[in-house]
N, C-alpha and C positions, 0 to 999 in steps of 0.2 A: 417461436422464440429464438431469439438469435444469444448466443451467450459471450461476450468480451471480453477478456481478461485487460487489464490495462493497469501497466505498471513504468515504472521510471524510477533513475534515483532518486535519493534524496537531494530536495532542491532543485529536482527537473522542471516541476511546475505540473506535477502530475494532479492534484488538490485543484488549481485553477483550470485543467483539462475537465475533468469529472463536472466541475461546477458548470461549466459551458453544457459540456452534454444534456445533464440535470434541464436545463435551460431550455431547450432542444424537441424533450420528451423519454430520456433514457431514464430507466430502472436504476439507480446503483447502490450499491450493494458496496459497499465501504467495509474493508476488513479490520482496516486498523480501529476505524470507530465501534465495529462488533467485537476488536480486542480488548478495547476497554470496557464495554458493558461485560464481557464474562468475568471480570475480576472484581465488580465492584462488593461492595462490603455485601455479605453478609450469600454471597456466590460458591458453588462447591469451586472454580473456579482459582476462587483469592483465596481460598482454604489449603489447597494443592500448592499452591505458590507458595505461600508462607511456611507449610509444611515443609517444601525443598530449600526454600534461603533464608530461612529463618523470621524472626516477627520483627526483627530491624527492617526490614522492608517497607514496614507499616509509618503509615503518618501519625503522631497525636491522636487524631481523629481514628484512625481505623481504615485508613483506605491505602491505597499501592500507593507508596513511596516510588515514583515514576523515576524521576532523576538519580535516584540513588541506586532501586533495581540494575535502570539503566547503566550504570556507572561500573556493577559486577559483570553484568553478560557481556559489555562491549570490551572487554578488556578480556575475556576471555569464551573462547570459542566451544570448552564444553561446556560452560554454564549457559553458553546461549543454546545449546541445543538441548539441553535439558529444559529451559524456559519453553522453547516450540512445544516441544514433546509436549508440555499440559494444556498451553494455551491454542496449538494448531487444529486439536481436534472439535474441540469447541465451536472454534473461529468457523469449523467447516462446517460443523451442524447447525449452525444458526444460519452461514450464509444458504444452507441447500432449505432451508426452514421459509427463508425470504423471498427464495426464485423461485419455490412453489407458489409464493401469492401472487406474481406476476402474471398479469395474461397471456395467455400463448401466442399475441401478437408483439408480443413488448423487444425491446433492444434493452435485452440487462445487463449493465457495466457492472464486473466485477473488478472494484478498484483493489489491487492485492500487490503491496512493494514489494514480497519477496516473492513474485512470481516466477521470475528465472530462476534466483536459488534453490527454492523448492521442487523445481522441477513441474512446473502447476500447469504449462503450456496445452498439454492432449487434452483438460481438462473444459476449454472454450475452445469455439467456432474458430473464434478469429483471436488473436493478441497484438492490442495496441502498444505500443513504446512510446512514450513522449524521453526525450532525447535531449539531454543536454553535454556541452562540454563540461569535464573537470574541474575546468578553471572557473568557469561561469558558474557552477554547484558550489564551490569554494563559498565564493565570493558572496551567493546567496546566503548561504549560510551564517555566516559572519554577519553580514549587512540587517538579514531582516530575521533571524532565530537568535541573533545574541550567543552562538558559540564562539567558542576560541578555535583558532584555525587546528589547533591539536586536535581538541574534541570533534571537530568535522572532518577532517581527516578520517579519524578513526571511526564514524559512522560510516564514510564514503565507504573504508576499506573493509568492513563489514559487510558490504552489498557486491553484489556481483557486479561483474567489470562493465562499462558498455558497451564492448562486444560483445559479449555473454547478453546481453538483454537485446543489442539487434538482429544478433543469430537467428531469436525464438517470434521476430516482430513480423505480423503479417502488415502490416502499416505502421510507419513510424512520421510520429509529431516533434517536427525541430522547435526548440522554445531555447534557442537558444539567444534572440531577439529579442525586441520589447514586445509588452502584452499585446500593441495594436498587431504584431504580426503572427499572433498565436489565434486567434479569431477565424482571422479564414480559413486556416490549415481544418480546425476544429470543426468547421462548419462543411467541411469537403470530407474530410470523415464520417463525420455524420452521416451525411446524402449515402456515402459507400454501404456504411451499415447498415441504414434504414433500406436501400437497394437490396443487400444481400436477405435481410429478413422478408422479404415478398417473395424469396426465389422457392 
């Protein structure tokens, strides 16, 4: 089993990396989308959260107020590390839960955004980067999420730097083009991977 970590900022295009891989025949292993199943209703989870930021967090319905949580930890930098603290451990024991079902011949993408910040690198084989400019992350953002350049901004500056995330990149994917040029990058990574798991 080969294990990847593979991370980018927001807005790199790292979602459409993963999707291509998937495509391919990679394992992955999605953190963010294991971040939202540990909190959903009725989760020790969203019980822990709301214990810590109170039940204004909650929707009508009973579920994470996403935007709103979001709105407290991005704005400040202990509440966000208090948010890790309950949701990181989780996050890890479902993803080591998922790579044990993998076959021992598989290439499993561990798609994980704050893998620089956390320090997560020793943890896979190899660490992919998909790689964009600042300005191109911007612009994504605004264009196809519907933020306000304030609010993206301050997600960007949230995340580690992009030197900070090529420092820790055993191969890094420029997406800083159109989709057609992110294809073959993707697909020459791959061959690498798939290469390094037979060794």
């Amino acid at each position: 089993m080969l294990k990847v970590g593979l991370t980018g900022g927001i807005g790199a295009g790292k979602s459409e990396v993963s999707r291509l891989l998937v495509s391919y025949g990679a394992v992955l292993i999605d953190a963010d989308k294991i971040a939202r199943e540990v909190v959903e209703p009725g989760t020790p989870g969203l019980a822990a959260v709301v214990e810590a930021f109170g039940p204004e967090i909650l929707t009508p319905e009973g579920t994470l107020d996403r935007p709103r949580l979001g709105s407290i930890v991005f704005a400040d930098a202990d509440r966000l590390a208090q948010l890790n603290a309950i949701v990181h451990p989780l996050v890890g024991a479902r993803s080591a839960e998922l790579e044990a079902a993998a076959g021992q011949d598989s290439v499993v993408i561990h798609d994980v955004p704050l893998l620089a910040e956390n320090g997560l690198a020793p943890l896979y084989d190899l660490v992919v980067v998909v790689d964009a400019a600042p300005d191109t992350q911007l612009e994504r953002l605004v264009r196809l999420r519907g933020m306000t350049e304030s609010e993206a901004r301050a997600r960007m500056a949230a995340q580690a730097t992009r030197e900070q995330r090529r420092e820790i990149a055993d191969l890094v994917i420029d997406n800083d083009g159109p989709l057609a040029a992110l294809e073959p990058q993707v697909r020459k990574v791959w061959a690498e991977l798939t290469e390094r798991a037979r060794r």
